[in-house]
N, CA, C and O of each residue as an XYZ file, in Angstrom:
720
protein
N      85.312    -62.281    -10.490
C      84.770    -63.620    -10.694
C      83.265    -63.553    -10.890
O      82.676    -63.877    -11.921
N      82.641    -63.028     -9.622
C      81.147    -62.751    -10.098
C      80.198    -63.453    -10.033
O      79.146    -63.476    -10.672
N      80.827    -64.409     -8.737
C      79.777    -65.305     -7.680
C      80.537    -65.270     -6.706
O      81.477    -64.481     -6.625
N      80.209    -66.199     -5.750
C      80.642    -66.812     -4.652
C      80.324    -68.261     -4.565
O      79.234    -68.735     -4.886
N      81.132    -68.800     -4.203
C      80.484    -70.211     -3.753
C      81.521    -71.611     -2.970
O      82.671    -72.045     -3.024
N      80.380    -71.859     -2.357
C      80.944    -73.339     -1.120
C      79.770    -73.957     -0.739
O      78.712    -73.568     -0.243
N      80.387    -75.412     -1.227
C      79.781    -76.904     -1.055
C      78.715    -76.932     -2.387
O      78.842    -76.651     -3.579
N      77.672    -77.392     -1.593
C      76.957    -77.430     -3.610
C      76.354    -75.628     -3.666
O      75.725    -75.534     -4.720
N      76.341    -74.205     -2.894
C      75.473    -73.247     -2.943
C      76.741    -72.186     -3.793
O      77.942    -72.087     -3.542
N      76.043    -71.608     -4.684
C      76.572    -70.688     -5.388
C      75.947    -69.773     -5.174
O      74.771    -70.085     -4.989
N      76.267    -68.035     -5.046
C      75.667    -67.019     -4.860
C      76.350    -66.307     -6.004
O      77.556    -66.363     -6.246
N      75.234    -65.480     -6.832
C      76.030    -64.448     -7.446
C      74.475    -62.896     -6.977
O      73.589    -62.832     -6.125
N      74.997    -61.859     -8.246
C      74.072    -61.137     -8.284
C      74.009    -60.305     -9.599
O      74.791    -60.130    -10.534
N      72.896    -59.912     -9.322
C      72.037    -59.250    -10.936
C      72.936    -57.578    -11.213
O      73.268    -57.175    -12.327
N      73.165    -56.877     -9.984
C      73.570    -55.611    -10.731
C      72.667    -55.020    -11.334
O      73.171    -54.240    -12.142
N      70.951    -54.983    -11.359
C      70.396    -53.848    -11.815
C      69.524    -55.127    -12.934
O      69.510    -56.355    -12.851
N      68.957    -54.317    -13.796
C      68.862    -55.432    -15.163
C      69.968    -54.957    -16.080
O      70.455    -53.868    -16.382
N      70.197    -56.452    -16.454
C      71.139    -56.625    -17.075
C      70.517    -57.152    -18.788
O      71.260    -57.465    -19.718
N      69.391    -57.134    -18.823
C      68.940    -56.942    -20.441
C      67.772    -55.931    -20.446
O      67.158    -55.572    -19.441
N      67.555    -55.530    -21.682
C      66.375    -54.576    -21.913
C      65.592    -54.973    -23.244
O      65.526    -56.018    -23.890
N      65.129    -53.937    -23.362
C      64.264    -54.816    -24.665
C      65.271    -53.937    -26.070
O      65.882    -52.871    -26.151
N      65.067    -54.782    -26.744
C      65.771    -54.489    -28.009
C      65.264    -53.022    -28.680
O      64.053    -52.803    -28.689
N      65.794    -52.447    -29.001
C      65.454    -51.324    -30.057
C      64.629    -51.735    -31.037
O      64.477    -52.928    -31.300
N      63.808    -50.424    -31.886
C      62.865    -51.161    -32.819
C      63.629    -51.679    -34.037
O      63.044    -52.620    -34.573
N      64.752    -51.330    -34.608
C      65.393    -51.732    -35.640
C      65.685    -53.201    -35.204
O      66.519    -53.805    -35.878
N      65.133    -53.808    -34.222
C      65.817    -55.215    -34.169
C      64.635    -56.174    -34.915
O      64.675    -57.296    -35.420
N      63.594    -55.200    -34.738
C      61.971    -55.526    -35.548
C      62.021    -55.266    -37.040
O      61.007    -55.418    -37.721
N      62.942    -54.956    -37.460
C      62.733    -54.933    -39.144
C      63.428    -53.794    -39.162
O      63.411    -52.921    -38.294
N      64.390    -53.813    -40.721
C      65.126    -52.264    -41.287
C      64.091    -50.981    -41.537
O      64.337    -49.858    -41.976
N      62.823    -51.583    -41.084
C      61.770    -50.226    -41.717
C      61.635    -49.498    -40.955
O      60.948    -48.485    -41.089
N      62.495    -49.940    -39.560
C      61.935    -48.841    -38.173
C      64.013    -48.050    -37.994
O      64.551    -47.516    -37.024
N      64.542    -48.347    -39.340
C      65.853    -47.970    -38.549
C      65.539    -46.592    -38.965
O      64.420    -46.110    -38.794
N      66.939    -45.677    -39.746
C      67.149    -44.343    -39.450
C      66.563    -44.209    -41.304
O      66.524    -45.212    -42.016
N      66.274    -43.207    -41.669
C      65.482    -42.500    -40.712
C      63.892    -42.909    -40.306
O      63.134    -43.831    -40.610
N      63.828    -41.939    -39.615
C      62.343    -42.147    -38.811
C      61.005    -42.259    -40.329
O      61.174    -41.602    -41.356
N      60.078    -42.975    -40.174
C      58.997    -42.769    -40.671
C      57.524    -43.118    -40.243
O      56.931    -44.170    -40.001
N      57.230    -41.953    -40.252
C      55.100    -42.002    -39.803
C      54.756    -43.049    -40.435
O      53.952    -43.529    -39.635
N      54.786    -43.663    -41.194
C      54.051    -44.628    -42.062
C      54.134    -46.014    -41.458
O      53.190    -46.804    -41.470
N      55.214    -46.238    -40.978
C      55.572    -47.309    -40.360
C      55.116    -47.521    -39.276
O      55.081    -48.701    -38.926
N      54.565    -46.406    -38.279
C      54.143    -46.526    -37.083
C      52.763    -47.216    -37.107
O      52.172    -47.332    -38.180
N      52.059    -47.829    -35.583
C      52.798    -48.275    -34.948
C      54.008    -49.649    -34.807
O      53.907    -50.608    -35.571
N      54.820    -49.604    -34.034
C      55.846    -50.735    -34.167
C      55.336    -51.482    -33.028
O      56.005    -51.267    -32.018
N      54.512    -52.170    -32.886
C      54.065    -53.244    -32.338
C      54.591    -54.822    -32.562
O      54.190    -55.637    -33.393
N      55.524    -54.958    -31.635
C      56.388    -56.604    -31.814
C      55.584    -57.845    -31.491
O      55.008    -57.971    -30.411
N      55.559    -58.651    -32.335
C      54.752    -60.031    -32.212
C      55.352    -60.598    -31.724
O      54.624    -61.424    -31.172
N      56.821    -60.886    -31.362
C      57.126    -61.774    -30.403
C      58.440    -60.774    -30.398
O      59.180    -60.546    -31.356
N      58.543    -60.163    -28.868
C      59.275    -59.263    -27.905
C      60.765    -59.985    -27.560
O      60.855    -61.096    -27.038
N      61.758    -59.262    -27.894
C      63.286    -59.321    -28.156
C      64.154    -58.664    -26.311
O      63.968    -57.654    -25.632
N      64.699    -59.392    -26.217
C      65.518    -58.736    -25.072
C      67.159    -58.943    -25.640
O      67.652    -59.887    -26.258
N      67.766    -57.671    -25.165
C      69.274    -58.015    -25.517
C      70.158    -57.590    -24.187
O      69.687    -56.816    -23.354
N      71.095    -57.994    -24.095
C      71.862    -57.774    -22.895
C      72.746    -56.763    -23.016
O      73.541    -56.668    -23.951
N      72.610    -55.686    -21.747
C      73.277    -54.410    -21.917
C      74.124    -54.456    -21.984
O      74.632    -55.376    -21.342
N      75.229    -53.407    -22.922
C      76.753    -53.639    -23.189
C      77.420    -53.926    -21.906
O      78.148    -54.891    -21.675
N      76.991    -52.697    -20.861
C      77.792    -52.234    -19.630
C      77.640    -53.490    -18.747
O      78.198    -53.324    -17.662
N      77.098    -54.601    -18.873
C      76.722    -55.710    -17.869
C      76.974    -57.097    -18.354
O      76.759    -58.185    -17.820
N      77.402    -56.826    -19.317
C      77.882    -57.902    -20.302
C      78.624    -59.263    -19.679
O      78.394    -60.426    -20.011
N      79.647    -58.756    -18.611
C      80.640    -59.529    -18.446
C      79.490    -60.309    -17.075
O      79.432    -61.526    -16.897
N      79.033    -59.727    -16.612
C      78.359    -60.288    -15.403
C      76.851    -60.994    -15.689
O      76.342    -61.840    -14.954
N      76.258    -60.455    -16.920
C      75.212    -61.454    -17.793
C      75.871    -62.947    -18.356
O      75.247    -63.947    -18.710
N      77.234    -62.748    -18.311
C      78.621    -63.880    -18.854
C      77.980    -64.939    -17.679
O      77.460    -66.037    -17.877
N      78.157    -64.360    -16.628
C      78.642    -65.446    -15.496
C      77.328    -66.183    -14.874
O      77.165    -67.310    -14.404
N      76.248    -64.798    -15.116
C      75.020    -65.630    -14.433
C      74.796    -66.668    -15.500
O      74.555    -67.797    -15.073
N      74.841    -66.441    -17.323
C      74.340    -67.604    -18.139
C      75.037    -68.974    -17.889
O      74.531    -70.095    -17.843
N      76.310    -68.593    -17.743
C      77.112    -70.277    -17.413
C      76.788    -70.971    -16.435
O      76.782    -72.201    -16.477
N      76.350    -70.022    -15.017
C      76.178    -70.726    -13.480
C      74.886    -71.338    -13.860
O      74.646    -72.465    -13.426
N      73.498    -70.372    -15.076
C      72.747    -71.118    -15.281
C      72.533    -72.804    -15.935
O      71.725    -73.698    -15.685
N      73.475    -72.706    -16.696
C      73.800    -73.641    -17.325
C      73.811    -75.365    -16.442
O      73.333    -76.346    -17.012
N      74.320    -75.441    -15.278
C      74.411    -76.288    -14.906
C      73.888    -76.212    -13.546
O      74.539    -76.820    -12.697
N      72.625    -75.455    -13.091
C      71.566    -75.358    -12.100
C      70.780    -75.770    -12.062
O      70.037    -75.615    -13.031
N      70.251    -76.734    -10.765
C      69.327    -77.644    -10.801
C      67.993    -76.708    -10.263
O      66.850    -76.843    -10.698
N      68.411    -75.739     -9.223
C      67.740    -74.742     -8.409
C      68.153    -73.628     -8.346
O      69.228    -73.322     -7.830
N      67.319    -72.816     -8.889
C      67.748    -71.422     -8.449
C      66.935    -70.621     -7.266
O      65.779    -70.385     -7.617
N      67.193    -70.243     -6.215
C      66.317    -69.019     -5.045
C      66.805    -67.592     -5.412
O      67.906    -67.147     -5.084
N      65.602    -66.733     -6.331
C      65.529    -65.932     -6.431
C      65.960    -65.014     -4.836
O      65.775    -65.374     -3.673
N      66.395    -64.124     -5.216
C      66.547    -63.500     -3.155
C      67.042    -61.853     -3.830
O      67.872    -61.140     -3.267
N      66.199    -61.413     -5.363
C      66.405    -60.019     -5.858
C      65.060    -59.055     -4.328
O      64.489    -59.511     -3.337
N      65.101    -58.069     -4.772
C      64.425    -57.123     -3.897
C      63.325    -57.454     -4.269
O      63.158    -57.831     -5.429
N      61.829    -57.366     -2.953
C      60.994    -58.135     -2.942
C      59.860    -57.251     -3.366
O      59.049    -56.611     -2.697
N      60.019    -57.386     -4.637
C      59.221    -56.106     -5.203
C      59.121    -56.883     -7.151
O      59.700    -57.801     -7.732
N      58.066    -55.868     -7.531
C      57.759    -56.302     -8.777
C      59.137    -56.200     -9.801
O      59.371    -56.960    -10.740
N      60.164    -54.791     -9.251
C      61.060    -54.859    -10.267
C      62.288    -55.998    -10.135
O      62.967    -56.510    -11.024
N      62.310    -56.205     -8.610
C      62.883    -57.803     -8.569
C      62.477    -58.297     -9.065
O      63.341    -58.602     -9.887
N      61.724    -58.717     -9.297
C      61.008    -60.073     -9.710
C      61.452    -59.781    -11.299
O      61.983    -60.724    -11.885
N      61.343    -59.054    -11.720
C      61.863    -58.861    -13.253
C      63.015    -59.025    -13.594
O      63.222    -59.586    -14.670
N      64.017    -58.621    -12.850
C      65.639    -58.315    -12.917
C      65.785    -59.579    -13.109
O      66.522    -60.004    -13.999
N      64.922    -60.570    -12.086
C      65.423    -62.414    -11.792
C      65.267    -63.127    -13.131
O      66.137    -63.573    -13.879
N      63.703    -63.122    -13.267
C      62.810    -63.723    -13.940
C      63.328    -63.729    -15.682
O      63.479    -64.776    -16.312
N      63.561    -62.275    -16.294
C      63.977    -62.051    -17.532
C      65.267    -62.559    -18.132
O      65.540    -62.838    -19.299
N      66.298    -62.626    -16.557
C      67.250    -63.903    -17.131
C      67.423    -64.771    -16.772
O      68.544    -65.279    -16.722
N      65.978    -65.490    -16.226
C      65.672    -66.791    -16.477
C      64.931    -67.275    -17.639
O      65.111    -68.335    -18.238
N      64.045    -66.330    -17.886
C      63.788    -66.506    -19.480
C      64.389    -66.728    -20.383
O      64.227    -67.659    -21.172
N      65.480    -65.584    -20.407
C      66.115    -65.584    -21.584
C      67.229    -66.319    -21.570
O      68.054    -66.195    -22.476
N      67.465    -67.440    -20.244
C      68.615    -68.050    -20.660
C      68.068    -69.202    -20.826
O      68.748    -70.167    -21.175
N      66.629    -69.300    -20.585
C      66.231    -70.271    -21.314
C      65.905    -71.631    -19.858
O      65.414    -72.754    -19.976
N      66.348    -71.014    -18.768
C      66.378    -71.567    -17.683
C      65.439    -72.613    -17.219
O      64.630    -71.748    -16.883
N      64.813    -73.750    -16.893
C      64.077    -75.130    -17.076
C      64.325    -75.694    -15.598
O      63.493    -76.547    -15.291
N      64.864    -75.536    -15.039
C      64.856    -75.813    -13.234
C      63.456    -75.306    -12.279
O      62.437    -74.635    -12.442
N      64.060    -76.012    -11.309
C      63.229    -75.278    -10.059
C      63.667    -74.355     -9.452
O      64.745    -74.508     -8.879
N      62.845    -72.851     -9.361
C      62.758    -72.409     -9.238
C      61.721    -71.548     -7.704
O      60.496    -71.569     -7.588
N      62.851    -70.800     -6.622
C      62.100    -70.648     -5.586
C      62.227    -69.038     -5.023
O      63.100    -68.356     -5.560
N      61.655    -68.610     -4.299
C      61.741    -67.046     -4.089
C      61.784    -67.065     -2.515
O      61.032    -67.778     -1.852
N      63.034    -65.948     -1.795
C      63.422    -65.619     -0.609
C      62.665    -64.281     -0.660
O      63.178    -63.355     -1.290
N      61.581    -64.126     -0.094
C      60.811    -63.428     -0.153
C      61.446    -62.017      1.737
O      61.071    -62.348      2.861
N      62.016    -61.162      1.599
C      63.239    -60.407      2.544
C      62.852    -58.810      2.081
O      62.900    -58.312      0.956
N      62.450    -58.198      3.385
C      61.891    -56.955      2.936
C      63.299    -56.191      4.096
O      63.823    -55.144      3.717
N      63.561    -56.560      4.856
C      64.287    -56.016      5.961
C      65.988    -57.200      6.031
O      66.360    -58.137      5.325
N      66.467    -56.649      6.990
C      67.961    -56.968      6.610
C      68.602    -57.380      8.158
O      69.747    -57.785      8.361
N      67.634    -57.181      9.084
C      67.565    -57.624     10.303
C      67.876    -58.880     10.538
O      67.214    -59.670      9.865
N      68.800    -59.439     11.392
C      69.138    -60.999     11.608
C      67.865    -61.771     11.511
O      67.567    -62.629     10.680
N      67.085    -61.253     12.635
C      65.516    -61.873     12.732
C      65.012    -61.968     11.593
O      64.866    -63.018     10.968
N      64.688    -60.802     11.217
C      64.489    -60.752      8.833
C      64.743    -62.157      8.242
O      64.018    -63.019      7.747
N      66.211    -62.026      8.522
C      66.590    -62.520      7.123
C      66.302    -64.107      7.555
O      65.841    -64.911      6.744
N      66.756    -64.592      9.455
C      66.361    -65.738      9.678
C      64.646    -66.503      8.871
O      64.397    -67.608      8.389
N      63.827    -65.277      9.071
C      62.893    -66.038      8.883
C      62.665    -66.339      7.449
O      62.321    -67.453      7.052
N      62.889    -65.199      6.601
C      62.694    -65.616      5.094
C      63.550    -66.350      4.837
O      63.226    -66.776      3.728
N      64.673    -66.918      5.177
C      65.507    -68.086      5.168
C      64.931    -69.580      5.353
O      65.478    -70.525      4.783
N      63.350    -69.818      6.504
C      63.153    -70.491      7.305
C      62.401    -70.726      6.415
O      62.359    -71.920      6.120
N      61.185    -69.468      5.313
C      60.474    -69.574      4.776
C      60.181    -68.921      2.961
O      59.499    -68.075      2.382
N      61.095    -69.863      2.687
C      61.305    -69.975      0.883
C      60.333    -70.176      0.419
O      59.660    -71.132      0.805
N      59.836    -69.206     -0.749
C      58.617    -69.479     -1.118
C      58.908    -69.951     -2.573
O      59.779    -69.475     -3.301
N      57.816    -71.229     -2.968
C      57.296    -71.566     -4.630
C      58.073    -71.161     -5.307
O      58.823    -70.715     -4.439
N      58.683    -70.866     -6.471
C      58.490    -69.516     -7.369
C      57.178    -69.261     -8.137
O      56.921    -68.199     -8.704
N      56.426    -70.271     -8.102
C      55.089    -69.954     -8.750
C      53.911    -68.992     -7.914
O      52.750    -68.750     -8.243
N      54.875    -68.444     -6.416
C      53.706    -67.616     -5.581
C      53.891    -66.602     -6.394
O      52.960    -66.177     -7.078
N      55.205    -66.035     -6.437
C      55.784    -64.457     -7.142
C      55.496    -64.376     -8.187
O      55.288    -63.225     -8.573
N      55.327    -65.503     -9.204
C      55.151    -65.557    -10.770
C      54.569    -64.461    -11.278
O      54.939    -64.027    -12.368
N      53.354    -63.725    -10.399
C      52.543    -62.539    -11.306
C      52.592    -61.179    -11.261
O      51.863    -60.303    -11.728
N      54.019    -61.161    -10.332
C      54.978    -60.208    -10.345
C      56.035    -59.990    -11.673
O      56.188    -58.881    -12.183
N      56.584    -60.948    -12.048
C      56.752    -60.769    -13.038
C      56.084    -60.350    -14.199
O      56.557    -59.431    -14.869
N      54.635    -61.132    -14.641
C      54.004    -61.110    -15.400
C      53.472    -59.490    -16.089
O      53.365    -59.147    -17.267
N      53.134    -58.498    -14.436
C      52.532    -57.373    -14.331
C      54.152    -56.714    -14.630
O      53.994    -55.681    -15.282
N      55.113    -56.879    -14.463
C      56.413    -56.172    -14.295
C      56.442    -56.325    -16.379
O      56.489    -55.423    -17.216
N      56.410    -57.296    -16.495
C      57.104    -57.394    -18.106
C      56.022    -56.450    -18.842
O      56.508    -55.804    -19.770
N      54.507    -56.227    -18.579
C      53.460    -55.681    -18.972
C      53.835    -54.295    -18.911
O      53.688    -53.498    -19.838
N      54.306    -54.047    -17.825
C      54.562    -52.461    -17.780
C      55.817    -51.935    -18.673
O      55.877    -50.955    -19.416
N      56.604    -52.719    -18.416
C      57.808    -52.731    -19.626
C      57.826    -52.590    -21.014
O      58.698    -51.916    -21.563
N      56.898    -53.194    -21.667
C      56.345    -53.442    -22.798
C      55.259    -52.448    -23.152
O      55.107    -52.218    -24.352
N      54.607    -51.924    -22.418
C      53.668    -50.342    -22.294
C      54.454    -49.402    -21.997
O      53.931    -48.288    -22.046
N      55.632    -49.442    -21.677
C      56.560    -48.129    -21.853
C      57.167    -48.299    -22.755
O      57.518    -47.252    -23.301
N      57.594    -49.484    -23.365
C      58.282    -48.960    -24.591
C      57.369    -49.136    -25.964
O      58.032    -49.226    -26.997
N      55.864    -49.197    -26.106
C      55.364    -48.987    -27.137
C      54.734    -47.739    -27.094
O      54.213    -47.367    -28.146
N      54.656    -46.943    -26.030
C      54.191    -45.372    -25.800
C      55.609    -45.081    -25.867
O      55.519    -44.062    -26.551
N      56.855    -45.221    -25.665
C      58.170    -44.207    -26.023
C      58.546    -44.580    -26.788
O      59.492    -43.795    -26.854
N      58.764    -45.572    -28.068
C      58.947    -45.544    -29.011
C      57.909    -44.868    -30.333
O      58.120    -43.993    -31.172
N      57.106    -45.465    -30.132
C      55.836    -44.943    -31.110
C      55.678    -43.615    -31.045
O      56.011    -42.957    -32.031
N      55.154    -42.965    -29.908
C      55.305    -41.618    -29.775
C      56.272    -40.972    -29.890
O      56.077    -39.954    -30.554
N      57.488    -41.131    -29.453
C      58.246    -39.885    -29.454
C      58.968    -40.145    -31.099
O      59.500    -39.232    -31.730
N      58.860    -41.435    -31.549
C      58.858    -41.016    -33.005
C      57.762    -40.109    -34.088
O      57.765    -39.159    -34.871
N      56.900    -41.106    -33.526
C      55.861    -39.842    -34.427
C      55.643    -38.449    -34.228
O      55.329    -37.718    -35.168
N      55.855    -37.850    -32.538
C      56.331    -36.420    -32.863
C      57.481    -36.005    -32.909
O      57.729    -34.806    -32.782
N      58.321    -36.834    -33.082
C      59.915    -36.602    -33.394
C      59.328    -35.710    -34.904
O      59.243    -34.510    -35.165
N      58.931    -37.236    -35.846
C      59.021    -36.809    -37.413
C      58.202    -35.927    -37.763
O      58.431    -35.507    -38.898
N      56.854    -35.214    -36.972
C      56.088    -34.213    -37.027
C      56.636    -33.012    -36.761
O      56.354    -32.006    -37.413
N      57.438    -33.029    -35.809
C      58.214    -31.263    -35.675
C      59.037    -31.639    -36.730
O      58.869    -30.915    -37.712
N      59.718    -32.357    -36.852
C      61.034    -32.268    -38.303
C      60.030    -31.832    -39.165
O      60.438    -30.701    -39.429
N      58.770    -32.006    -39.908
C      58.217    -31.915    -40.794
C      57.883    -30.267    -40.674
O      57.615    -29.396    -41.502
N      58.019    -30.290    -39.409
C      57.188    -28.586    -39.175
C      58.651    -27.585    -38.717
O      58.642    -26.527    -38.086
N      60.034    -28.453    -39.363
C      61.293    -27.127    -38.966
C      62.053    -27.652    -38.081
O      63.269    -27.456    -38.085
N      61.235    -28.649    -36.891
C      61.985    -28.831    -35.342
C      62.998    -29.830    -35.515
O      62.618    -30.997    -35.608
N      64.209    -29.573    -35.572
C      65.351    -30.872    -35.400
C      65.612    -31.946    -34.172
O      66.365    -32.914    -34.065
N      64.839    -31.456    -33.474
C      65.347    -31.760    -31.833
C      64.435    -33.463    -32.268
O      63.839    -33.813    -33.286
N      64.762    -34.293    -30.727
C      64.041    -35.672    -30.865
C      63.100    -35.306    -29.564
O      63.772    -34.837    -28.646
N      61.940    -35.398    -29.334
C      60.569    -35.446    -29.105
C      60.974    -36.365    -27.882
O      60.232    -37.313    -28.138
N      61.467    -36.641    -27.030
C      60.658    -37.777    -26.082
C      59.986    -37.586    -25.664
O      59.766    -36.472    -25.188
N      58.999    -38.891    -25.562
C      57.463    -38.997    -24.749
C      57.565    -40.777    -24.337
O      57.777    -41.876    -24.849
N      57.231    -40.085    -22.982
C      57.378    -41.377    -22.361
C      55.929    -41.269    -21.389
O      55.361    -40.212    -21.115
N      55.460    -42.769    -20.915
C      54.318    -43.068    -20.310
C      54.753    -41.713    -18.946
O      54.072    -40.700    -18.792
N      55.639    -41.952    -18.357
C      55.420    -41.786    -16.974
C      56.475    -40.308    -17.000
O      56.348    -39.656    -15.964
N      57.246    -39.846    -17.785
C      57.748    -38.856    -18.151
C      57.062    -37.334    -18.180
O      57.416    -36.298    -17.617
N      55.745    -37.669    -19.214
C      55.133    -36.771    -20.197
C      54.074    -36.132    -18.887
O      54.013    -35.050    -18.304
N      53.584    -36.968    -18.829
C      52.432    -36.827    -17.445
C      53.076    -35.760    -16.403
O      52.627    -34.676    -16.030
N      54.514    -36.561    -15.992
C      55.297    -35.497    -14.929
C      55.228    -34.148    -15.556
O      54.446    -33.321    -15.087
N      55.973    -33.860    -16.564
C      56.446    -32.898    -17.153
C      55.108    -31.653    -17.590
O      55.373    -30.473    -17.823
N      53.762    -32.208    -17.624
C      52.732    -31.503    -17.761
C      52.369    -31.200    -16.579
O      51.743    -30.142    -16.512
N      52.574    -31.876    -15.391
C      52.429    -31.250    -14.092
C      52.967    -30.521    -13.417
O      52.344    -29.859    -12.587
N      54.732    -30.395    -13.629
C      55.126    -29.532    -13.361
C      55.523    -28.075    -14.388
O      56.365    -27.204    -14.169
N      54.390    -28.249    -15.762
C      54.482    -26.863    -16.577
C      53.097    -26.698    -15.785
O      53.268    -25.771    -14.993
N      52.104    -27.088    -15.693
C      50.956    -26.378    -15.200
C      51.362    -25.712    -13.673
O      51.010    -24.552    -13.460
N      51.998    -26.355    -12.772
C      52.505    -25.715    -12.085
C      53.320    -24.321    -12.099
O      53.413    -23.560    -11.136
N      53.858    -24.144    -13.295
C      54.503    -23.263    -13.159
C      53.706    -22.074    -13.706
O      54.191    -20.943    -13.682
């Protein structure tokens, strides 16, 4: 089913994120196959989210429950990538309610009593999101852009393989070759 609910309170849950950002071919046929330098960078003027195949059925249930919600209490993990998981499909469903955040770091009766006692705004958390979608959007214009352009640079120079380079990947991966 893929909520719960009694009297007017419905509970469901996110399962992770359940959209991501679109591939660059969703930005124009010039970024599909094959790859080309010329085209780079793929910088989107107005940023696409699509809903993951594997979550599909449960992106189903949160859009309908949205549908006829006067209030929603965010109560994802109290952290920036919560705040994203919530927020992005409230965006994208287009969501226009009030909106409030159960702000719950611990799981303790006492815990949960009090962030229960004390629901916050959703406009306190708001710049959690804001910084969350920023980082999202800086990883995928450093892993797309890059690991295409040295994708199509080793092809040019023999290499078949695909290049990933990612923000937070590449960095690791140079620390643990200098290490070695």
């Amino acid at each position: 089913q893929g909520f719960i609910s009694g009297g007017n309170i419905t509970v469901t849950w996110a399962i992770g994120h359940l959209l991501e950002q679109a591939g660059p071919d969703a930005y124009g046929e010039q970024y599909g196959n094959p790859w080309k330098a010329e085209v780079l960078p793929i910088i989107p003027e107005s940023w696409q989210m699509v809903v993951k195949s594997q979550t599909k059925a449960q992106f189903s249930v949160i859009s309908n429950l949205l549908k006829t919600a006067s209030d929603v209490i965010i109560a994802t993990d109290a952290d920036r990538e919560g705040e994203v998981i919530a927020r992005e499909l409230l965006e994208y469903c287009r969501y226009k309610g009030n909106v409030r955040r159960l702000w719950l770091s611990a799981l303790d009766e006492t815990s949960v009593r009090n962030a229960l006692a004390n629901i916050l705004p959703g406009e306190k958390t708001e710049k959690l999101y804001d910084a969350g979608k920023g980082r999202s959007r800086a990883d995928w214009l450093i892993g797309m852009n890059l690991t295409r352009l040295y994708t199509v640079k080793a092809r040019d120079a023999g290499i078949s393989e695909v290049l990933s380079i990612g923000r937070v990947q590449t960095p690791t991966l140079a620390i643990v070759v200098n290490r070695d």
